[in-house]
C-alpha positions as CSV (number, residue, x, y, z in Angstrom):
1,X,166.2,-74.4,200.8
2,X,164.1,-71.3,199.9
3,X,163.2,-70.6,196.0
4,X,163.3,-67.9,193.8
5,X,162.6,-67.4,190.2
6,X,165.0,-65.0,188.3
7,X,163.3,-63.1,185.1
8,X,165.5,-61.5,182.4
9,X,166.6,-61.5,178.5
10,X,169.7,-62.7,177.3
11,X,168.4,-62.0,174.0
12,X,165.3,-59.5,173.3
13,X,167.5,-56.8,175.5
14,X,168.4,-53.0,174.5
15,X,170.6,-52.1,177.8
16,X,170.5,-55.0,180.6
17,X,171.5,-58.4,179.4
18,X,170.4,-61.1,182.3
19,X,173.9,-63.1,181.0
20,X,176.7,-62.9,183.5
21,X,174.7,-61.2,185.6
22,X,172.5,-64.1,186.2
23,X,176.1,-66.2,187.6
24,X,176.4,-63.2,190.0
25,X,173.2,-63.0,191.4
26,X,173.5,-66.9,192.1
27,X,176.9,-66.5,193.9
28,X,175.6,-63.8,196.3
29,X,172.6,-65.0,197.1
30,X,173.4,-68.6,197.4
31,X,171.2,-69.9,200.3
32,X,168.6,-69.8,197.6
33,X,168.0,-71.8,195.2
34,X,167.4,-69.8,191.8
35,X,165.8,-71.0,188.6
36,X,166.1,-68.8,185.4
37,X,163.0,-67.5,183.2
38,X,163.8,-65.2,180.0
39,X,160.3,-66.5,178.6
40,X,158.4,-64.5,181.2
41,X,155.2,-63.6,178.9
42,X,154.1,-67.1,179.7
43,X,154.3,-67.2,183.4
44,X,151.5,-69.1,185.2
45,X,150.2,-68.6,188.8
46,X,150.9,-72.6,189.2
47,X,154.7,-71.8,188.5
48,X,154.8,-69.1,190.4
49,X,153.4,-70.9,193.7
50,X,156.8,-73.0,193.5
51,X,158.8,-69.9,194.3
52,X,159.4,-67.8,197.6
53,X,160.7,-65.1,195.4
54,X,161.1,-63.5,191.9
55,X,163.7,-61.1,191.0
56,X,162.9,-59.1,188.2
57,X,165.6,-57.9,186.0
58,X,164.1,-57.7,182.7
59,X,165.1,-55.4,180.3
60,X,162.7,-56.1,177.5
61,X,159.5,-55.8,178.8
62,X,158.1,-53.8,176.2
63,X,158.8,-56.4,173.4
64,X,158.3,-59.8,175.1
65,X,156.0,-58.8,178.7
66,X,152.0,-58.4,178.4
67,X,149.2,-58.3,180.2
68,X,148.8,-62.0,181.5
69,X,152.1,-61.9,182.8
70,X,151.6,-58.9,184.7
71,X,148.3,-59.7,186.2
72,X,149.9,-63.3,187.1
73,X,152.9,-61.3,188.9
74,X,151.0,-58.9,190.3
75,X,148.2,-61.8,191.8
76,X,151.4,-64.0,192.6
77,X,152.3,-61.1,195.3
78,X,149.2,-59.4,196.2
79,X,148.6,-63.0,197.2
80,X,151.7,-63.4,199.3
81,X,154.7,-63.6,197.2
82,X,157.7,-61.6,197.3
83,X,159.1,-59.9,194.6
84,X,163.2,-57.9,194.5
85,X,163.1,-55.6,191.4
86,X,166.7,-54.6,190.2
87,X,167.7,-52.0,188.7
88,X,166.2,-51.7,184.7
89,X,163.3,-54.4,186.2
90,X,161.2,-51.3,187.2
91,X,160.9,-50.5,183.4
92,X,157.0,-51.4,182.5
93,X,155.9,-48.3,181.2
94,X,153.5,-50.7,178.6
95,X,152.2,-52.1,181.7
96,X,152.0,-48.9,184.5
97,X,150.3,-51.6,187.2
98,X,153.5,-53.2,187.2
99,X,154.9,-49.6,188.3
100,X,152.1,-49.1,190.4
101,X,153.1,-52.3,192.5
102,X,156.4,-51.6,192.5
103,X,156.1,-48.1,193.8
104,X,156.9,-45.5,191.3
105,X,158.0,-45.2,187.3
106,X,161.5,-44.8,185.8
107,X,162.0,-41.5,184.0
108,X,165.3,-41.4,183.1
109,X,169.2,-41.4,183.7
110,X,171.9,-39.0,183.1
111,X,175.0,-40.3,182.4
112,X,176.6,-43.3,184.9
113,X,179.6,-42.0,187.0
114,X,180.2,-42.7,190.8
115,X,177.6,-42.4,193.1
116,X,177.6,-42.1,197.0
117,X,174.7,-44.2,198.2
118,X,174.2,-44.0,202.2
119,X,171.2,-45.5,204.5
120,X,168.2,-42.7,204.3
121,X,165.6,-45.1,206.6
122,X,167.0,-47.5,209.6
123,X,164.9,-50.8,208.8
124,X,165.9,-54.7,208.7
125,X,167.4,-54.7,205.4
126,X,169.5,-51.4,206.0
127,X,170.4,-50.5,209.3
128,X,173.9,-50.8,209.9
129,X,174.8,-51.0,206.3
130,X,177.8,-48.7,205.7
131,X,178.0,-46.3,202.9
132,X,179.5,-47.2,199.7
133,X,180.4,-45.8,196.2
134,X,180.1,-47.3,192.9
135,X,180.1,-46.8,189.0
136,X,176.2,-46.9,188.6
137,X,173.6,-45.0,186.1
138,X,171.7,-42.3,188.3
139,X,168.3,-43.6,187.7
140,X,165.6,-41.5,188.4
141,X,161.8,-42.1,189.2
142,X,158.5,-40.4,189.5
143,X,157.2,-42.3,192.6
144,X,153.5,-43.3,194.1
145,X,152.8,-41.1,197.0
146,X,149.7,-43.5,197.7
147,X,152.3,-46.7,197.6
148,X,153.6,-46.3,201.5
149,X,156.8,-46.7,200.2
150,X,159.7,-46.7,203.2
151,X,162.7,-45.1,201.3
152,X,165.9,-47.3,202.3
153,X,168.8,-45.8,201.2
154,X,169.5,-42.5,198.5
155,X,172.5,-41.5,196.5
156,X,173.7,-38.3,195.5
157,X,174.6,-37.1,192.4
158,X,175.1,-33.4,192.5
159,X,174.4,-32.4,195.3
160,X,171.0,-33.6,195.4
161,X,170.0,-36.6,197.2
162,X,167.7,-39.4,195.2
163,X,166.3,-42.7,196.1
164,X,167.8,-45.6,195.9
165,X,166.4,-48.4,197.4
166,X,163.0,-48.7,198.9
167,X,159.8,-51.0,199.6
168,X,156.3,-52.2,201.0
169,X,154.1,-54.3,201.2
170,X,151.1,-54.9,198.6
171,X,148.0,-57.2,199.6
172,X,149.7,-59.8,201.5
173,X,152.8,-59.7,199.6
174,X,156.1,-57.5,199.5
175,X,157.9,-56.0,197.1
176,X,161.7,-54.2,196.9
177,X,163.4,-52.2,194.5
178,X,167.3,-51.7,194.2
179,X,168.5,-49.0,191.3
180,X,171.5,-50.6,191.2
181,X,172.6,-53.4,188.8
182,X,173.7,-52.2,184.9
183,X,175.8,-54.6,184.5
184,X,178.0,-57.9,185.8
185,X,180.7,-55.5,187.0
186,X,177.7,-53.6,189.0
187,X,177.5,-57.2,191.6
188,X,181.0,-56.8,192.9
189,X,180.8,-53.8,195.2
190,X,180.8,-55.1,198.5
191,X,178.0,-52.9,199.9
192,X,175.7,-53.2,197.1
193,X,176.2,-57.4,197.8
194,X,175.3,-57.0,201.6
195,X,172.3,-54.7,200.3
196,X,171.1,-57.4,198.1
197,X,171.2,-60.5,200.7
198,X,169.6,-58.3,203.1
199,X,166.9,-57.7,200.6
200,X,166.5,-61.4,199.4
201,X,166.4,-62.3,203.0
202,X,163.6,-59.9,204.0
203,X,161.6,-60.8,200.8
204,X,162.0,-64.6,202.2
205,X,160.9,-63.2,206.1
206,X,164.1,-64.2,207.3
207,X,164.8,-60.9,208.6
């Protein structure tokens, strides 16, 4: 069975607490087998060699992340790793190579309400995948037009079409981002479930 490591805070948070949604992310995706890390600032490159994946879905970077994580992260992919950043996990703004690897930088949300998210490229991880709606935050990005990012799906929220899901490789490693995720309830829409195994599996190259 294939491994990932799972990074978030069930207690330095301000938005995205890793409890609950931790239990979800190890029901959908349970082919793999998932460890949990909320003391990220001390990962090594020998712990990270044990896993096929991380999944990033910390919320307190800015507090409890620093430099010697990132480089470790960023060498643990760049080196072949895989890495599935959800939702608030692409906020590093004390750390902008962290952004840089993932592909762009978070700049903001209005207010969460239903959003239409629908297939924008036909890849592995998205072709075929049905539309869907859910109760998410509209997160928005400024993104790396040097990253060779393949944008996956978009959602709309007024009118106006913004990414959703994208990602690419980085050194001999890949990375994935998926905006959606605030919260436990967040894990139950069916099409954002299939999006995630899809993702997990790609990240693992069994797809």
């Amino acid at each position: 069975m294939k491994k990932a490591l799972l990074l978030g805070d069930t207690s330095h948070y301000t938005w995205h607490s890793l409890s609950g949604v931790d239990e979800k992310i190890k029901e959908i995706l349970s082919g793999l087998e998932i460890d949990v890390c909320t003391d990220y600032a001390h990962l090594h490159s020998d712990r990270l060699a044990q896993y096929d994946l991380v999944i990033d879905y910390i919320d307190g970077w800015s507090r409890c992340g620093n430099c010697d994580a990132a480089g470790e992260l960023i060498a643990y992919v760049a080196q072949g790793g895989a890495m599935l950043s959800l939702h608030n996990g692409i906020i590093k703004h004390s750390s902008p190579e962290m952004e840089q690897m993932v592909g762009g930088a978070f700049t903001g949300h209005p207010q969460h309400e239903v959003l239409a998210y629908a297939v924008k490229t036909a890849h592995p991880v998205s072709k075929g995948l049905a539309p869907f709606e859910m109760d998410e935050e509209p997160y928005q990005f400024a993104m790396d037009p040097l990253a060779g990012l393949t944008i996956l799906m978009e959602y709309t929220y007024h009118d106006q079409q913004y990414p959703a899901a994208w990602l690419r490789t980085f050194g001999k490693g890949k990375v994935i981002y998926l905006s959606p995720g605030h919260n436990p309830d967040s894990f139950q829409n069916e099409g954002f479930r299939a999006l995630l195994v899809r993702a997990a599996a790609w990240c693992c190259d069994e797809i």
